[in-house]
N, C-alpha and C positions, 0 to 999 in steps of 0.2 A: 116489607116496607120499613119496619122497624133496622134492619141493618140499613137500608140505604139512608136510613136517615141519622145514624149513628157516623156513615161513612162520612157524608156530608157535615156535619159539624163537625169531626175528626178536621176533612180538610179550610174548612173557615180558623178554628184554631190555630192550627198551622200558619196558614198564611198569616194571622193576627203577630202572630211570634216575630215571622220573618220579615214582617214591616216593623214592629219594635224595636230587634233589634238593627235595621237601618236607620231607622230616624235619631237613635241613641249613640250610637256606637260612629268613630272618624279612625280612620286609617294615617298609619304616621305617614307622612310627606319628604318623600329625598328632594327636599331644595335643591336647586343649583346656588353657586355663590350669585346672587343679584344687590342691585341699589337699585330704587326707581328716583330717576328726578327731572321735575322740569317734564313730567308726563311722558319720558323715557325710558325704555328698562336697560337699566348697564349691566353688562355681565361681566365674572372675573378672569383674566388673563391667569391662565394658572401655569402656563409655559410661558411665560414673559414678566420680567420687571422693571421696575424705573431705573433710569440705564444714571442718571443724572439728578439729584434734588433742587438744582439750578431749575430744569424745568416747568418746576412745581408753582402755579401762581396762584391768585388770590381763593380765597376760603370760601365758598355756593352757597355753604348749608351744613346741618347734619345730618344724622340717621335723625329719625325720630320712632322709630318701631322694629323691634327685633320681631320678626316672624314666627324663626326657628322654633324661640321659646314659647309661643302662643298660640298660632294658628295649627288644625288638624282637620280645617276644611278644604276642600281641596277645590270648592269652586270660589273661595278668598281671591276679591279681588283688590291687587295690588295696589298700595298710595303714595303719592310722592313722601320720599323720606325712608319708606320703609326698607329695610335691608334685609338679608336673610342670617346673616352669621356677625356683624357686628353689632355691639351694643348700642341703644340710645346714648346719643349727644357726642357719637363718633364725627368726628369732621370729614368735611368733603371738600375736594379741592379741584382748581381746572389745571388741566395741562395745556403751558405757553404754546400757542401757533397748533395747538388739536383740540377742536370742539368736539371732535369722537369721543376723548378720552373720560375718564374721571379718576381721581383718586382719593384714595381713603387712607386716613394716615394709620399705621399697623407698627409697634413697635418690635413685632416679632419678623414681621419682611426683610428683607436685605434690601440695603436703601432706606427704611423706613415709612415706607408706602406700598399699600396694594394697588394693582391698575385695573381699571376697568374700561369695554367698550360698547360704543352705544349699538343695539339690536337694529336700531331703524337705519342708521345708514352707513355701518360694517357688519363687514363677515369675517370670522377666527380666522386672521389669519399669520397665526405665529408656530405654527408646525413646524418640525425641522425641515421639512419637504420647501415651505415657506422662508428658510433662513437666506441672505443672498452673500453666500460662502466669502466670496472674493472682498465683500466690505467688512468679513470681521476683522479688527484688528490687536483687538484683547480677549481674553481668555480667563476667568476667574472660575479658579474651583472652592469650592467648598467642604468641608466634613465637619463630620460631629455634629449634628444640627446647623447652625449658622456661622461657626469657624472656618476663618477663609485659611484654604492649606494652600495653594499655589495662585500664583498669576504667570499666565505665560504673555510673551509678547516675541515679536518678531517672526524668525526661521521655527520656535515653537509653537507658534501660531499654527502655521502652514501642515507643521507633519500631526499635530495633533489633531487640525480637521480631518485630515484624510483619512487616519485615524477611525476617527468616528465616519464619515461617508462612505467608507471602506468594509464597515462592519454587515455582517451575514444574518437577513432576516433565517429564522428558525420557527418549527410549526412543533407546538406540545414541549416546549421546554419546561424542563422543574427545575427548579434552584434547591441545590444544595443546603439543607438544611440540618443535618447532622452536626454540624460544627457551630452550630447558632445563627444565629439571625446575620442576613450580609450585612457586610457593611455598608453605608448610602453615602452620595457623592452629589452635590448639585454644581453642572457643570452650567456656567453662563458664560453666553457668548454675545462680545460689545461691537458694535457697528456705530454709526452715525445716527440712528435713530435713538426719538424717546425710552421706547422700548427695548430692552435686552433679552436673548432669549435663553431661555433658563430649562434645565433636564435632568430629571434625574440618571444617574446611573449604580450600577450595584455590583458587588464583586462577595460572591459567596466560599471562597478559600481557593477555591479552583478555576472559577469563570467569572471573566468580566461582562456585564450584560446590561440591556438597556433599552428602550422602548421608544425609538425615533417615530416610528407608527406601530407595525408591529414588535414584539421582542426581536432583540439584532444580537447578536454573539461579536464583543470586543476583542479583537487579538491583544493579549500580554503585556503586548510591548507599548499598550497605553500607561502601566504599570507606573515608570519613574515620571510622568508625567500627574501621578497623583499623590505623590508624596509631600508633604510637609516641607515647604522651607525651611533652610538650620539658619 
């Protein structure tokens, strides 16, 4: 009797512990980029940006509560204002002729605003699968961070989408890393809409590569299409 009674308070111990540490202890939280407002949740367009600051109309609001930094419960439930990665007393702003939209002004964006879209009545949809080829009409590349190297327009337009919808999904690829870090590339492409769609691409010394959905492998001859204006 005396062991089972030794087991038995063995396992109440136990359990004591392992509700302690639940009630004490919060697991970190992978946000998504969000803004709540107007009892909304907007999410961020992370393949898309404001194609135009012409677009940009009057000012909603601001943050009022950075998440990121504070919250580690994970059943936190969300308030108008509150953001996940921007600072309190960030502005908020509407985009002209879309009530979907919102935007947050970022001085680090291209354009100088991030976009965001409403959960309740859109769906993502700015994939390249989602781009409508035949209406882009510009072309802005990017390096170095947010240094614009080229703009193509015209018959460069043309050979350079193909270019890219021409490229070869590939299953287990590794980048070359022997020679350092790739180099990165943000290719935007402009249409008639608010939104531009925006992509990274990467060239590791030997291979041009890129992630339309899956990794896709770029033929070469994207090459002088990335170089720097003189």
């Amino acid at each position: 009797m005396r062991k089972y009674a030794l087991l038995a308070l063995l396992v109440v111990l136990l359990a004591g512990c392992r509700s302690g540490v639940s009630e004490s202890s919060h697991s970190a939280i992978d946000w998504i980029d969000f803004v709540k407002w107007d009892g909304v949740e907007y999410q961020g367009i992370h393949t898309g940006i404001l194609a135009d600051k012409s677009a940009i109309g009057q000012k909603i609001g601001n943050v009022t509560f950075k998440v990121a930094d504070h919250i580690t419960n994970p059943a936190y439930k969300t308030k108008n204002g509150d953001a996940a990665f921007h600072e309190k007393g960030t502005g908020l702003y509407a985009v002209k002729g879309h009530p979907d939209l919102l935007a947050i002004k970022d001085e680090q964006a291209i354009n100088g605003y991030n976009l965001y879209f409403s959960t309740k009545t859109t769906e993502y949809q700015w994939h390249f699968k989602n781009v409508p080829i035949e209406k882009v009409t510009r072309v802005v590349i990017y390096q170095d961070g947010r240094e614009m190297g080229r703009e193509l327009a015209g018959e460069e337009v043309k050979t350079f989408l193909k270019l890219l919808t021409t490229s070869e999904e590939v299953d287990n690829f590794i980048s070359d890393t022997t020679k350092g870090a790739p180099l990165y590339y943000e290719v935007v492409l402009y249409t008639n809409e608010p939104v531009a769609y925006k992509y990274g691409l990467q060239f590791d010394g030997t291979t041009y590569y890129w992630h339309p959905w899956d990794t896709a492998i770029l033929s070469n001859k994207i090459e002088p299409y990335l170089v720097k204006n003189k």
